[in-house]
C-alpha positions as CSV (number, residue, x, y, z in Angstrom):
1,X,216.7,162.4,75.4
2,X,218.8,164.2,72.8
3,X,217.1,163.7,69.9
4,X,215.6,167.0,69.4
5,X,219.5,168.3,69.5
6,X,221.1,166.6,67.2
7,X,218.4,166.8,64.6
8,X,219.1,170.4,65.2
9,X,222.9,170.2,64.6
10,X,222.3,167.9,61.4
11,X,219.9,170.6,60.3
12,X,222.3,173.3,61.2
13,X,225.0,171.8,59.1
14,X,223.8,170.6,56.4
15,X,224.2,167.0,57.7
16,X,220.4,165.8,56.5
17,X,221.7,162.6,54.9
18,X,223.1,161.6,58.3
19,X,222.1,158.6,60.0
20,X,221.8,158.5,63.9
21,X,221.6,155.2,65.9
22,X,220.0,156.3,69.3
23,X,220.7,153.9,72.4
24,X,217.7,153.8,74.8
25,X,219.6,154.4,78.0
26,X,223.6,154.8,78.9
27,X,225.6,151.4,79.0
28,X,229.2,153.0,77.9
29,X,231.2,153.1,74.9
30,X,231.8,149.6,74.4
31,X,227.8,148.8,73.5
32,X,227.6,151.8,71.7
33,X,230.9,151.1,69.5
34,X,229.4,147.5,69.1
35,X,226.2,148.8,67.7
36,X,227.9,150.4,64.7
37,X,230.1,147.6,63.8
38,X,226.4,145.5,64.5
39,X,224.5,147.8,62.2
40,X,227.5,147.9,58.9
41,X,228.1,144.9,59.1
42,X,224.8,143.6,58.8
43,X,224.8,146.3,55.7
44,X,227.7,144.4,53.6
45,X,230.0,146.8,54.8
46,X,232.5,144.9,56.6
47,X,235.6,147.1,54.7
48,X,234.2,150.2,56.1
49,X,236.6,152.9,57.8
50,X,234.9,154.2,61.3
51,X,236.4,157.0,63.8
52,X,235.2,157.3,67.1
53,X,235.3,160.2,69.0
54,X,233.9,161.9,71.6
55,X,231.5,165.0,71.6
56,X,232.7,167.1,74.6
57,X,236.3,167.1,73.2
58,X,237.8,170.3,71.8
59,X,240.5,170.3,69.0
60,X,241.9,173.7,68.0
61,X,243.3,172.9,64.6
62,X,240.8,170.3,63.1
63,X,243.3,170.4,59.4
64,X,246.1,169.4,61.2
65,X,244.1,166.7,63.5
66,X,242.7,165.6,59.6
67,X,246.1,164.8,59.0
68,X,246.9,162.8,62.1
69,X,243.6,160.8,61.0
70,X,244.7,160.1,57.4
71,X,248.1,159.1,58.8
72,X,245.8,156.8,61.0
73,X,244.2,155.2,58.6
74,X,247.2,153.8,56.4
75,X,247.4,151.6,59.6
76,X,244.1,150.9,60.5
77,X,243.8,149.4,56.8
78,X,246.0,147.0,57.4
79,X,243.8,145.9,60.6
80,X,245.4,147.5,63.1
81,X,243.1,149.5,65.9
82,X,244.3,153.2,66.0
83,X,243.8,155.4,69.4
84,X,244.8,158.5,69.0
85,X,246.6,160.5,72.1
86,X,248.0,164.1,72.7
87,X,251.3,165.1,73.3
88,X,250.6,166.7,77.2
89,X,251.6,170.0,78.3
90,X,251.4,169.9,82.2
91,X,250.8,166.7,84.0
92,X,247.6,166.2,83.8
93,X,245.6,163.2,86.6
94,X,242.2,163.4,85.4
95,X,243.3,161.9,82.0
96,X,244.7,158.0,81.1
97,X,248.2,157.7,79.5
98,X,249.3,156.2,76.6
99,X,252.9,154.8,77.2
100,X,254.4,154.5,73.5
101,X,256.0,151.6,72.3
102,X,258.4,151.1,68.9
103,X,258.0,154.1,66.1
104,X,256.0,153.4,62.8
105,X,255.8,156.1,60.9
106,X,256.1,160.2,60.8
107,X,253.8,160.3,64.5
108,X,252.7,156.6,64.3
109,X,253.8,153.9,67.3
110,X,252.9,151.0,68.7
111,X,251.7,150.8,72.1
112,X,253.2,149.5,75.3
113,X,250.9,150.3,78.0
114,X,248.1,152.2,79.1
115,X,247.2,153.8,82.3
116,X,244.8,155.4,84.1
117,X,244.0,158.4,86.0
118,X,247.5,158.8,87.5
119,X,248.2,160.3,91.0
120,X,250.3,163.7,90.7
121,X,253.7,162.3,91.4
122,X,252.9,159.7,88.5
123,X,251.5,161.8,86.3
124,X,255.0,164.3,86.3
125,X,256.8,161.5,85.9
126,X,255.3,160.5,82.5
127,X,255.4,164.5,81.7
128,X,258.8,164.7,82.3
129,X,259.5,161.4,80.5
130,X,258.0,162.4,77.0
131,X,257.0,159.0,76.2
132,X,253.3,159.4,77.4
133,X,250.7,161.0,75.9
134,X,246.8,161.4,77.1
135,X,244.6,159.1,75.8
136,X,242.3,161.0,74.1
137,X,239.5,158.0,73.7
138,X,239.1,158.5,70.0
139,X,239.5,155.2,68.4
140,X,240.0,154.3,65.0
141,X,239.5,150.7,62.5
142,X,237.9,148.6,59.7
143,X,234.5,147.5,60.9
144,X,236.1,143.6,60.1
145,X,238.9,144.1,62.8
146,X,236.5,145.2,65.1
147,X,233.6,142.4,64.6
148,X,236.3,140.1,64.9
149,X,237.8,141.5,68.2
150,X,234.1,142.0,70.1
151,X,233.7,138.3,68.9
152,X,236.6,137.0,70.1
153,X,236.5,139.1,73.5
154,X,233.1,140.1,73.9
155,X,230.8,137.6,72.3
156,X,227.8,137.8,74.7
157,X,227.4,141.7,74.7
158,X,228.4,142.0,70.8
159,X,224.8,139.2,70.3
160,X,222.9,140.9,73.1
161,X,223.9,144.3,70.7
162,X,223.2,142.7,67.4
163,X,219.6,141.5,68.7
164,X,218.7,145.1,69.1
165,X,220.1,146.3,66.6
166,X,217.8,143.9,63.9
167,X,214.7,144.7,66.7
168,X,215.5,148.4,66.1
169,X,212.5,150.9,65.2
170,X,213.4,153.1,61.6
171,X,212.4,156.9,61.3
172,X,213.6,158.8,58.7
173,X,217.2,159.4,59.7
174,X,217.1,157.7,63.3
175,X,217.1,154.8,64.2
176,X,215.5,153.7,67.7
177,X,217.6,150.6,69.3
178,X,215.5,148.1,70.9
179,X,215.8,149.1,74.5
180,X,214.7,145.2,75.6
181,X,218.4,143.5,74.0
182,X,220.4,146.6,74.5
183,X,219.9,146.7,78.5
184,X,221.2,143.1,78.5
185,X,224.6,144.1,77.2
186,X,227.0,144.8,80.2
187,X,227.8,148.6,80.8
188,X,231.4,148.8,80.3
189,X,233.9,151.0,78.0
190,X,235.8,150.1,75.1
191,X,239.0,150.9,76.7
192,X,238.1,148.0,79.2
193,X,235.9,146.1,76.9
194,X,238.8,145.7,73.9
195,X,241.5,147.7,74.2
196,X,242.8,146.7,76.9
197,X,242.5,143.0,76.5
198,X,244.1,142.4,72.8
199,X,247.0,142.5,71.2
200,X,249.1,145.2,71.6
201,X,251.0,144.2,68.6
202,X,247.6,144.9,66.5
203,X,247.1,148.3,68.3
204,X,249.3,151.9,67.4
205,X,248.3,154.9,68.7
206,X,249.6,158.4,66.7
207,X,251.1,161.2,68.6
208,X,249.0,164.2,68.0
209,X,251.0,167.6,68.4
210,X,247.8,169.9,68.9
211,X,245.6,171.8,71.5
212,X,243.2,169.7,72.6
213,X,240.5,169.7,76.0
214,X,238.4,167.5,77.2
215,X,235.7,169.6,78.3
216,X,234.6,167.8,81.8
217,X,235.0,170.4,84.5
218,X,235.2,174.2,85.1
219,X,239.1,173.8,84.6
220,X,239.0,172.8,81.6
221,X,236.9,175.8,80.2
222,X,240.1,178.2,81.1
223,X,242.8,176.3,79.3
């Protein structure tokens, strides 16, 4: 449904050698992550860096978040998965919490827990207790780690994925998933999917010390 857009945005900036895999209906991030690592892999590409992140996000210094992201990827080399979270300024209970674990590196740790969409009383707490960030659902890893983690956890949607993405349709710099394999893959996130079901000692998460919104109501347009 978006295509027109974002072939306006890649036109817009310049992005023309960009290549856009387009899923024929919604089934959450986990299907949609899996169709990358699908697609590189299948390409030779297995050493391959990839950041996730999500569109309706806003970041107000995008240098500094570079940094966090090359800090990030020291780790990620080393096959770790990297989620990236944001030091909270008010206690938040529409976002999940990152509960951090044993320091790394400069803003690097590992993780201990996550949870989700606190009530009010929980969500001060883990303001108050400056060992929480908000999970900002941007993910990072080598396309390996992750084909080996949807294989290990998530075989059946990572084949019903892989089926559509060799069935997928090629023009110019889309590329049209076949809707027929892809509806077979269960709608679920990768928080749910993966994240949440490895192990914690192969996942870090780096503290990110910047203004950031996740634009999904009217409040969030006034912060």
């Amino acid at each position: 449904n978006h295509v027109s857009l974002i072939d306006e945005e890649i036109k817009k900036n310049n992005l023309n050698e960009s290549l856009v895999l387009l899923e024929p209906e919604a089934r959450n991030t986990a299907p949609a992550i899996a169709a990358i690592v699908s697609y590189l892999k299948n390409k030779g590409r297995e050493d391959d860096m990839v950041i996730f992140l999500p569109s309706d996000a806003y970041i107000n210094n995008t240098e500094k978040f570079v940094d966090y992201i090359m800090e990030g990827e020291e780790l990620a080399r080393d096959n770790k998965i990297i989620c990236f979270g944001i030091q909270p300024t008010y206690p938040e209970t529409g976002y999940g919490y990152i509960q951090l674990d044993k320091k790394i590196n400069n803003n690097s740790y590992y993780v201990k827990k996550f949870t989700e969409k606190p009530n009010l009383e929980t969500a001060m707490r883990f303001f108050n207790d400056k060992n929480y960030l908000w999970n900002a659902g941007i993910f990072m890893a080598k396309i390996s780690t992750l084909y080996n983690l949807f294989i290990n956890l998530q075989k059946e949607l990572f084949e019903s994925v892989e089926l559509a993405i060799s069935n997928s349709k090629v023009e110019n710099n889309f590329i049209y998933i076949n809707k027929d394999y892809f509806s077979k893959a269960e709608e679920i996130s990768i928080d749910y999917a993966i994240i949440e079901n490895m192990d914690f000692n192969d996942l870090c998460t780096i503290s990110m010390n910047i203004l950031w919104s996740d634009v999904g109501s009217y409040k969030s347009l006034f912060e």
